[in-house]
N, C-alpha and C positions, 0 to 999 in steps of 0.2 A: 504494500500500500504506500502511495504516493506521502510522504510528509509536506505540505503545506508551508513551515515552516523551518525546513533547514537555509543554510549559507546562503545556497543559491538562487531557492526561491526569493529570499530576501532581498537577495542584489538586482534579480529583476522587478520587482513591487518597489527598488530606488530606494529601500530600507536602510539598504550598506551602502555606501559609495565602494566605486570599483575605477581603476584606470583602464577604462575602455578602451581598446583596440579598432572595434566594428560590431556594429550593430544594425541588424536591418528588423522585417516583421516576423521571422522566423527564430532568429537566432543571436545570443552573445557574445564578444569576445572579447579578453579582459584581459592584464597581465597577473601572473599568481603572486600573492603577497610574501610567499616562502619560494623563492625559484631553485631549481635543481640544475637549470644553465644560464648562461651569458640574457638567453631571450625564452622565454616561459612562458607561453600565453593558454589560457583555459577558455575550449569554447563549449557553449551552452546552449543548447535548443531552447526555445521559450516553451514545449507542449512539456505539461508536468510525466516526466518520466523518471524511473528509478537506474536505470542499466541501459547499454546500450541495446540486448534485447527486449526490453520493455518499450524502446524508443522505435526500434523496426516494428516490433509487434502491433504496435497500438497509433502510433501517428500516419496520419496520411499519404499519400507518397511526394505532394506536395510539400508539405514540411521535413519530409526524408531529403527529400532533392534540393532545395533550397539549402539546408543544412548542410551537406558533405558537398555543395558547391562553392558556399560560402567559407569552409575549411580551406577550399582552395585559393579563391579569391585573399583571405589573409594569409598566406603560403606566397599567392604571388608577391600582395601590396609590402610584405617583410623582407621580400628579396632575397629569399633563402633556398630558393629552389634548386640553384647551382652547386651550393656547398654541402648541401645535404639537411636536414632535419628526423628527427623522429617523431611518429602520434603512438602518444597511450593512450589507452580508455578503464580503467583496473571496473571491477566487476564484485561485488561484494565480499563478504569479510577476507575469504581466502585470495581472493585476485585484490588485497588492499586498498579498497575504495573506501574513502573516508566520510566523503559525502554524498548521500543517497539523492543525488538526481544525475542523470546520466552527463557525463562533461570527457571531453578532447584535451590532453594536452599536445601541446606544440612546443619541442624542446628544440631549439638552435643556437646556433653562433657560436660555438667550441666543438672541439672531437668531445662526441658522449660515446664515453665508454660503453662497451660489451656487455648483455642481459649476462647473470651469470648460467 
């Protein structure tokens, strides 16, 4: 079940402030307040979801598409296409998702090391 109230819903309702990246009518993008590289951005669908399976299973294919378009679109406007980047997505407790609405990172701008 959808929480109403975690981080992210909050940062879309304008609760939190966020240094936003891009924003359109589907989707967030925002830099992470704890970064793990150089360039760290968390992107967020507006349809309330928990996972990224809950996110394919239950939204439109219009807000699917828009959403993993817009991943690409801030991929281009960041400039990191050449150097490389990596996307996470972790998945509940055992895939270490911390926060239950479904979010993208986007890790760039240094060699990131090897999943172990």
């Amino acid at each position: 079940m959808y929480d109403k109230n975690n981080i992210f819903a909050k940062i879309l309702r304008k609760e939190i402030p966020c240094d936003k990246i891009y924003e359109d009518e589907f989707s967030l993008f925002f830099k992470d307040i704890n970064p793990q590289a150089k360039i760290h951005i968390l992107g967020i669908p507006k349809f309330p979801c928990t996972t990224l399976s809950d996110f394919l299973n239950n939204a439109d294919n219009e807000n699917i598409l828009s959403f993993f378009k817009s991943v690409q679109l801030v991929i281009s406007n960041l400039d990191i296409e050449k150097n490389g980047y990596r996307l996470i997505t972790n998945s509940g407790d055992d895939g270490g998702q911390e926060v239950p609405h479904f979010h993208l990172h986007i890790l760039a701008g240094e060699k990131i090391g090897r999943l172990r």
